[in-house]
N, C-alpha and C positions, 0 to 999 in steps of 0.2 A: 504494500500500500504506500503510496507515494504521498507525502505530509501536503499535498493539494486536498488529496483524496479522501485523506484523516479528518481535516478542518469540515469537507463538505457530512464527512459519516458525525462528524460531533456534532455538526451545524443538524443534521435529519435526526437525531438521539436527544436534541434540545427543543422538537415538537411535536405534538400531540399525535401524528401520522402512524398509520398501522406499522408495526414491527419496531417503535421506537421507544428507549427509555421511557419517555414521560408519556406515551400511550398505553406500555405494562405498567405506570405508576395510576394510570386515570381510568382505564380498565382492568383491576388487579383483581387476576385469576393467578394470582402466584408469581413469584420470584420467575425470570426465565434467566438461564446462563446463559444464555447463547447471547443476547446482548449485553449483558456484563460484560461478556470476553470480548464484543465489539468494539463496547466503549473501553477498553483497558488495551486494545491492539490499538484503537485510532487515537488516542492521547499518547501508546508509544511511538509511534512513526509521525503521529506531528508534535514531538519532545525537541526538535531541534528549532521549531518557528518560535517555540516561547523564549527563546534565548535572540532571536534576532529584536534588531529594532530597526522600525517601530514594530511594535506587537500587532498581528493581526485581526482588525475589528471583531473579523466573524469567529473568530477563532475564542476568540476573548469572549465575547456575548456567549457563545454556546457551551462555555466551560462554568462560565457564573451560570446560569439558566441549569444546568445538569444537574452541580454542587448546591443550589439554593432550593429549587423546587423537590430533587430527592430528599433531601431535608426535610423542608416543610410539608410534604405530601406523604412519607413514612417515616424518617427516621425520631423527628422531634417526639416527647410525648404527647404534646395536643395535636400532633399530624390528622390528619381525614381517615388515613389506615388504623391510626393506633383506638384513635376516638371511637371508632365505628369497629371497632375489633375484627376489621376487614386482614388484620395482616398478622400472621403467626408469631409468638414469641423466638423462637427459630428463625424465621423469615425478617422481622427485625433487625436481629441481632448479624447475619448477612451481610444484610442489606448495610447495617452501618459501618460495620468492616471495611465494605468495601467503597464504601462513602469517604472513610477518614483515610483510607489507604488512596484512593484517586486525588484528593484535597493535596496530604500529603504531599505527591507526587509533584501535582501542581507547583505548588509552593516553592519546592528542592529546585527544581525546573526554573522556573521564573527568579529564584535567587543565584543562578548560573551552577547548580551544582551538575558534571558531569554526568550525563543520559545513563551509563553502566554503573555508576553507583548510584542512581535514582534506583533504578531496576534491576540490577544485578546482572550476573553474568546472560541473561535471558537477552538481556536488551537489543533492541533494534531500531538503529533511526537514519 
């Protein structure tokens, strides 16, 4: 995946579209991995634009949009999932794993810290 093609898959996992993050957060029939592992491949292959400047608009928009609304939509406790006990204590606990661990990442990233010690020997950018 080429970090054009990362921005555009974070850009489509930052709206309510079928198969996208915040469409399994707004239709939640369950956790699915298979976009977790989306958004965790398309934030490492565009790991190398957040170190460019300027930062990329869209890139930026759909990274806050991810991190803010997964939050506020399951992981907080007055979230719509937790309130409405739409969402497993399991499924929660997940979900916020893999919220502070994407944040995280973020953050390492945007303070210049090296893409293979963001993500270890896995890494790919």
């Amino acid at each position: 995946m080429t970090p054009e093609d990362a921005t555009r898959r974070l850009a489509f996992h930052a709206t309510p579209e079928p198969g996208s993050f915040l469409a399994m957060l707004h239709r939640y029939r369950g956790l699915d991995e298979v976009v977790l592992e989306d958004l965790d491949e398309a934030l490492r292959a565009s790991a190398g634009r957040l170190a460019a400047a300027p930062l990329p608009r869209e890139l930026v928009s759909a990274l806050w949009t991810i991190s803010h609304l997964g939050r506020a939509l399951a992981v907080d406790p007055c979230s719509t999932l937790q309130r409405n006990a739409l969402i497993t204590p399991a499924e929660q606990a997940r979900l916020a794993a893999f919220m502070a661990s994407f944040d995280e990442a973020i953050l390492e990233l945007l303070e210049g810290t090296p893409v293979e010690q963001v993500f270890g020997a896995s890494a790919r950018a």
